[in-house]
N, C-alpha and C positions, 0 to 999 in steps of 0.2 A: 690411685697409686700413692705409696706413702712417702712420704716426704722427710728425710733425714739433712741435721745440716752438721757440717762439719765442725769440729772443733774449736777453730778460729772464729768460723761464723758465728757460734754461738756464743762468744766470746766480745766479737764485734756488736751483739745484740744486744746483749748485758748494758756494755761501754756506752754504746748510745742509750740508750734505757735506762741508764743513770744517769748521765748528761739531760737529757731531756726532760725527768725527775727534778733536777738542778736547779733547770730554767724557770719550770711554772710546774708546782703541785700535779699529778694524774696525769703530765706530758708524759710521760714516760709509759706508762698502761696505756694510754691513745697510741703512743706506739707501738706497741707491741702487739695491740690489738691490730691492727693495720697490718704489721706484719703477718699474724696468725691469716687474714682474711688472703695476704697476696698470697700465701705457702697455700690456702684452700683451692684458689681459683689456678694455680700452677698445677697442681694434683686433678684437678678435674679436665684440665685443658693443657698438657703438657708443653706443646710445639706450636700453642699458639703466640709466643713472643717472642720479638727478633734474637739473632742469633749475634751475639756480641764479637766471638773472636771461637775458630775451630768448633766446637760441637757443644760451647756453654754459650744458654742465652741470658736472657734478660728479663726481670721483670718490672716495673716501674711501681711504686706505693704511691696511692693517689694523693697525698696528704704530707708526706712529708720528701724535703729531696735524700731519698735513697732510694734503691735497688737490688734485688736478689739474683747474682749470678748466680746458675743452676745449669747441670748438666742431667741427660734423661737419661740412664741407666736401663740395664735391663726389667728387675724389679724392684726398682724405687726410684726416685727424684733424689738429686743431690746437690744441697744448696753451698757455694764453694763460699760463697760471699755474702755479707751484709755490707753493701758498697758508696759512699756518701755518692751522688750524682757532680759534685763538683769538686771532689780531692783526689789527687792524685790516681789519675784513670789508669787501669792497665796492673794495678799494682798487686791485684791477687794470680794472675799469671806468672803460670810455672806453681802456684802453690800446690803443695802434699795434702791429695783428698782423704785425711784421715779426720 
């Protein structure tokens, strides 16, 4: 299934992905690659990770503390969020899936 992320999200991905660039040289491409890998295994395995709040789940990146809320759509995945695991939880609810 294909894997589309929203606006924001992709936006929140950049934001860390330069931040992480920032810190230490190639931090930034480890995660991004990290991410590519968690949007692979969400796409191969939709409904296999908990369900955060109504019908978007979760997915956890092994390596760094974030998370991809994602909601499963008819045909495709929708990533709502690139979410840090310990700021401000809750806070892409209610966001416009555009």
């Amino acid at each position: 299934m294909r894997v589309i992320f929203t606006r924001i999200a992709r936006l929140e991905l950049e934001d860390a992905v330069h931040y992480y660039e920032l810190e230490y040289l190639g931090l930034g491409s480890r995660f991004k690659e990290e991410v590519r890998k968690a949007a692979l295994r969400i796409a191969a395995y939709p409904q296999a990770w908990s369900i955060e709040r109504g019908d978007v789940r979760k997915c956890l990146l092994h390596k760094f503390p974030y998370k991809l809320m994602y909601s499963v759509e008819e045909d495709h995945i929708l990533v709502i969020a690139v979410a840090h695991q310990h700021r401000k939880p809750d806070y892409w609810v209610g966001r416009d899936e555009t």
